[in-house]
C-alpha positions in Angstrom: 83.9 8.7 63.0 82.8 9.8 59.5 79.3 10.5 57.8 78.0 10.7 54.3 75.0 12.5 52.7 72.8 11.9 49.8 70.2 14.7 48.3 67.5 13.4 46.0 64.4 14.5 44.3 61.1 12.6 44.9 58.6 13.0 42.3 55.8 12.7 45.3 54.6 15.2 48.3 56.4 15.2 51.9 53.7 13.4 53.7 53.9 10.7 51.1 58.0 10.7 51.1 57.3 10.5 55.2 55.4 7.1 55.1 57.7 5.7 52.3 60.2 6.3 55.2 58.6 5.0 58.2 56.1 2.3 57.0 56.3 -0.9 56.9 54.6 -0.8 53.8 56.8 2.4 52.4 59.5 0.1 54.0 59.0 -2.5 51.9 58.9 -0.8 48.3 62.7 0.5 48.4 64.6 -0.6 51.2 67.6 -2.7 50.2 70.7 -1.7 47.7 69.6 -4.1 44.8 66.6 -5.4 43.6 66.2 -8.3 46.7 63.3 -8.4 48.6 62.6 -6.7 51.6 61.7 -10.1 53.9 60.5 -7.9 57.3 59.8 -4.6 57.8 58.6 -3.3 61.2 58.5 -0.1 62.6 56.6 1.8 66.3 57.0 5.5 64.8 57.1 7.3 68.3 59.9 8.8 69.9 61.9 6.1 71.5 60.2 3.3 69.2 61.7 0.6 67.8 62.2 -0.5 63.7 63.7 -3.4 62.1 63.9 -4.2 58.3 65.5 -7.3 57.0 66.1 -7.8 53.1 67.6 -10.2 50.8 70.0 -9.0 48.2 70.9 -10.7 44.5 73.6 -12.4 46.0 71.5 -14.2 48.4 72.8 -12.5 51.5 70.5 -11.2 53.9 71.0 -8.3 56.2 68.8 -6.8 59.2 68.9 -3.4 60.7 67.4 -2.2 63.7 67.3 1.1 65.9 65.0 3.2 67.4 63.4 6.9 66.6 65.1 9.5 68.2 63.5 12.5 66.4 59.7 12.9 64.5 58.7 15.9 62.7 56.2 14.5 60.2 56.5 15.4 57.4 60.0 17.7 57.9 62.2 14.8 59.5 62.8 11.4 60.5 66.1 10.3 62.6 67.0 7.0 64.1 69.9 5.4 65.6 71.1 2.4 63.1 72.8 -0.8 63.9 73.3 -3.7 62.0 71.7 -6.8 63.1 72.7 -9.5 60.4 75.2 -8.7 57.7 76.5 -5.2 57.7 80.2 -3.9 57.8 79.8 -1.3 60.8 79.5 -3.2 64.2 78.6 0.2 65.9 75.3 2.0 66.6 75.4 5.1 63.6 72.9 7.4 63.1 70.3 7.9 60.5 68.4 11.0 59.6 65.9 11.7 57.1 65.6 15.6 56.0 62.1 16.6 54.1 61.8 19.8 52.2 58.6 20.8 49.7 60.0 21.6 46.3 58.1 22.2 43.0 58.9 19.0 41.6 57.6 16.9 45.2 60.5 16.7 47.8 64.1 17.5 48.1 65.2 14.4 50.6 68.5 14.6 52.0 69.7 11.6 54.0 72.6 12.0 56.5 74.4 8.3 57.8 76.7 9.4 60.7 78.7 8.2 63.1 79.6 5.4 61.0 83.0 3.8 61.8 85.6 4.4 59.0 85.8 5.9 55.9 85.5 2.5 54.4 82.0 2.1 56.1 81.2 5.2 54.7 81.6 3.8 51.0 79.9 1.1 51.6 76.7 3.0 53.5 77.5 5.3 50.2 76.9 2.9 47.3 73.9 1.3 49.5 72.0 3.9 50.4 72.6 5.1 46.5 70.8 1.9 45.6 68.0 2.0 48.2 67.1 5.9 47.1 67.7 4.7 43.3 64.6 2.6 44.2 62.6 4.7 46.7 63.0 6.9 43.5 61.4 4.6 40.5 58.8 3.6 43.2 56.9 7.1 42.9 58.4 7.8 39.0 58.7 4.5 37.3 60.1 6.1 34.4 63.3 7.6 36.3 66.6 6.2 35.8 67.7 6.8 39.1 70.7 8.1 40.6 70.8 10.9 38.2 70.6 13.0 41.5 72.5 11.6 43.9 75.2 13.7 45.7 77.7 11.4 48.3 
């Protein structure tokens, strides 16, 4: 099993950053490697809970993940487990945990993807999550070029 992380700076407080990540609405505005849509986003934000998000990429593929909430400190942390649905490389359940910290500039969020198969997932979840976050980014600082602070 391998893992990857990602550290980014949100131009936008915690509590916002929180809903971006466990909204359907916050869902909606980032989730997805490319610029596709996000098609479904669902989410029961309790422990144990359910989410699924489906979203359509430039290539016309779709893909659909689904888990459930495993950990909720609002507006400190957010983890989930993570399983592909439709589309996806990993076949296994991974997990998925979402890392809030107050800075100056908004939030310092640092997403973890473990338990993910191979190395090869890995690289994959990499570049992905890269282009998810590249959004999430632009969506609260239009002007940002994105990936300027990514760390895999």
């Amino acid at each position: 099993m391998t893992s990857l992380t990602i550290v980014r700076r949100i131009a936008a407080r915690p509590s916002v950053v929180f809903d971006a990540i466990s909204t359907p609405e916050g869902l909606t505005a980032w989730m997805g490697p490319d610029a596709g849509p996000v098609l479904l986003a669902e989410t029961d934000l309790r422990l144990g809970g359910a989410y699924r998000v489906r979203f359509r990429m430039l290539d016309d593929s779709e893909h659909e993940c689904s888990g459930v909430y495993v950990d909720i400190d609002k507006p400190r942390r957010l983890e989930m487990t993570w399983r592909w649905t439709q589309g996806g490389d990993d076949p296994g359940e991974s997990r998925l945990s979402f890392e809030l910290r107050a800075i100056p500039e908004g939030t310092e969020l640092t997403l973890t993807h473990a338990q993910l198969q191979t190395d090869a997932t890995a690289e994959s979840h990499t570049w992905g999550w890269n282009g998810a976050l590249d959004k999430l980014e632009r969506h609260f600082n239009p002007e940002a070029e994105g990936g300027a602070n990514a760390n895999a």
